[in-house]
C-alpha positions as CSV (number, residue, x, y, z in Angstrom):
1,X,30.5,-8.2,3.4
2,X,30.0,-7.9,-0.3
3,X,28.2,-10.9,-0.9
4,X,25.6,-9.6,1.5
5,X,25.5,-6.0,-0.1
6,X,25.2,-8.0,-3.4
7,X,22.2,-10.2,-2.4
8,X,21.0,-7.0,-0.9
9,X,21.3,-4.9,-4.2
10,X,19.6,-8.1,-5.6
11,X,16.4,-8.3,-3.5
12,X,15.8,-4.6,-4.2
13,X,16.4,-4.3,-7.9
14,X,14.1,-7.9,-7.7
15,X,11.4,-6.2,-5.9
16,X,11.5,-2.8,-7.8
17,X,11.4,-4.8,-11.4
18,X,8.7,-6.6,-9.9
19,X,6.9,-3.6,-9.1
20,X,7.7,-2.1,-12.7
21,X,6.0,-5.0,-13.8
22,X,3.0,-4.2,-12.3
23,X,3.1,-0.9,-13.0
24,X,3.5,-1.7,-16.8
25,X,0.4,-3.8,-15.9
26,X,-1.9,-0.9,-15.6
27,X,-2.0,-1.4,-11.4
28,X,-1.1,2.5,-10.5
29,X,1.7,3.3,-7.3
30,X,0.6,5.9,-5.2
31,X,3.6,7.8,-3.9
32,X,3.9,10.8,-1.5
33,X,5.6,13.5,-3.7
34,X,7.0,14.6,-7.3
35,X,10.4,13.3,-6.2
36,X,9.2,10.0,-5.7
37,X,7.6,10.0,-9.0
38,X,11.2,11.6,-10.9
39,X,12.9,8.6,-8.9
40,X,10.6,5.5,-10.4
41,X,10.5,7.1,-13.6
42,X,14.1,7.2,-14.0
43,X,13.9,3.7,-12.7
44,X,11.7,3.1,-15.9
45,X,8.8,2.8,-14.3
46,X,6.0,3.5,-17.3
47,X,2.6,3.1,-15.3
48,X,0.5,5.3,-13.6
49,X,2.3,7.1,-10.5
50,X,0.1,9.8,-8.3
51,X,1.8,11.4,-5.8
52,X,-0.7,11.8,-2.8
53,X,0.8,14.9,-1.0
54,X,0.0,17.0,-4.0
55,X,-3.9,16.9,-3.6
56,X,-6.1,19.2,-1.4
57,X,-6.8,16.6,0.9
58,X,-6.5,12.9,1.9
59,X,-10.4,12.9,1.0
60,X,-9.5,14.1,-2.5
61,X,-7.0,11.5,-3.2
62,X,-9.3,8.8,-1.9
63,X,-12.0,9.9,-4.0
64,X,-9.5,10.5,-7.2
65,X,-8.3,6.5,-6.7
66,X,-12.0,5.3,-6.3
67,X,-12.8,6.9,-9.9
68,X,-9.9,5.4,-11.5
69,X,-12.0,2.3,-11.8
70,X,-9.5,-0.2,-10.8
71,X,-9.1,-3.3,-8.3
72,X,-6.1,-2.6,-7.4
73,X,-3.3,0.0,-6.4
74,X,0.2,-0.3,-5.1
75,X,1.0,2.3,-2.0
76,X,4.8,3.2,-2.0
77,X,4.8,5.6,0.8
78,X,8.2,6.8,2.6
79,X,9.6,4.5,4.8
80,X,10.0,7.4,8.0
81,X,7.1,7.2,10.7
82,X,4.6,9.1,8.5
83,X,4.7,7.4,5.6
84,X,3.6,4.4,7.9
85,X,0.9,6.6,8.8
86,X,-0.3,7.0,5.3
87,X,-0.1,3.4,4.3
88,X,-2.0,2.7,7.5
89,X,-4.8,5.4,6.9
90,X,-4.8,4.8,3.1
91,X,-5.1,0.9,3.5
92,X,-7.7,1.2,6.0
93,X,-9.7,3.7,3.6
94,X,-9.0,1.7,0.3
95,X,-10.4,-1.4,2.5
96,X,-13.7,0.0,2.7
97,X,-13.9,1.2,-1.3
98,X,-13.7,-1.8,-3.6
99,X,-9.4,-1.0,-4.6
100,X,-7.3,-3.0,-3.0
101,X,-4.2,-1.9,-1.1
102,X,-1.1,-3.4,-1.9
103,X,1.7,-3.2,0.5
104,X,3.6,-5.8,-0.4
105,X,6.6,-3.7,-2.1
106,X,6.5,-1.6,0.3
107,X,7.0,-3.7,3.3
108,X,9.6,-5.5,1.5
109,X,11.9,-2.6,0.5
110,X,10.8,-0.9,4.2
111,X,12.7,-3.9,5.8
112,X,15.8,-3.8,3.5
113,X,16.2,0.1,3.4
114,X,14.8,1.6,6.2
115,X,17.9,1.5,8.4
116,X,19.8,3.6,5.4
117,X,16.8,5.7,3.9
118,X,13.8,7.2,4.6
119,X,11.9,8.1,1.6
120,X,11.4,6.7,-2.0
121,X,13.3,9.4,-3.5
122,X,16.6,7.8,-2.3
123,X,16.0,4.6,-3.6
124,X,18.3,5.4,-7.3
125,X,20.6,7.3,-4.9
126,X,21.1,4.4,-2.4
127,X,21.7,1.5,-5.1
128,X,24.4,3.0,-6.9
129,X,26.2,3.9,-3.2
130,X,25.5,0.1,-2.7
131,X,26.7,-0.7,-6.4
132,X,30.3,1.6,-5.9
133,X,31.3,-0.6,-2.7
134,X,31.3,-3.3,-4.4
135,X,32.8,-2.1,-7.5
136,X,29.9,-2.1,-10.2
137,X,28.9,1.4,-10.4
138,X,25.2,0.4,-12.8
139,X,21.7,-1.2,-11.3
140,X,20.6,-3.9,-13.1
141,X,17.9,-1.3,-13.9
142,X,19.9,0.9,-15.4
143,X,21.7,-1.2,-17.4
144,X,18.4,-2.1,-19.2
145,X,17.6,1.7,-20.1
């Protein structure tokens, strides 16, 4: 059982350094709330984060993305049934505008964590529950910081 909590600790902190890469990168996450945004900054995320439920409307965070001037933008919705509704209705918007979608990290950490949590917020919360069972109490993450 710990080897597989272990690989699973290490496809997660893999994806989310990968995604801090990209972040660093200038490529902006779009999250649902200020909780999501606390989490990844205290997962040393650096880069442009935007948490979509704090606008007026879905129209008015469309619209704020499409001025940013970029290709490309990472959504990191919760992983419950409506932040699958967002990522749908945000990809499908994005695809008409000329920024990109990427759902990569979010599929990939959806699969791994959505059995245990729902929302981005427990991601920091989660790893170090995974990191106590098997007796190393620090992410790799935040071992860096």
């Amino acid at each position: 059982m710990s080897t597989r909590l272990k690989e699973k600790i290490e496809r997660i902190e893999e994806l989310l350094e990968r995604l801090a890469l990209q972040s660093a990168k200038g490529i902006p996450i779009i999250v649902e709330g200020q909780d999501d945004i606390d989490v990844l900054r205290k997962l040393a995320f650096c880069g442009g984060i935007i948490a979509a439920k704090t606008r007026k409307s879905f129209l008015a965070l469309v619209t704020e993305i499409e001025t940013l001037d970029i290709e490309e933008v990472v959504l990191l919705m919760d992983f419950d049934r409506r932040g699958k509704e967002w990522t749908k209705r945000l990809t499908r918007y994005l695809e008409q505008t000329k920024v990109k979608p990427n759902v990569f990290f979010w599929q990939e950490l959806r699969n791994l964590v959505s059995h245990n949590i729902k929302d981005v917020e427990g991601l920091l919360p989660y790893l170090q529950t995974l990191r106590k069972k098997i007796g190393n109490s620090q992410t790799i993450i935040e071992r860096k910081l």
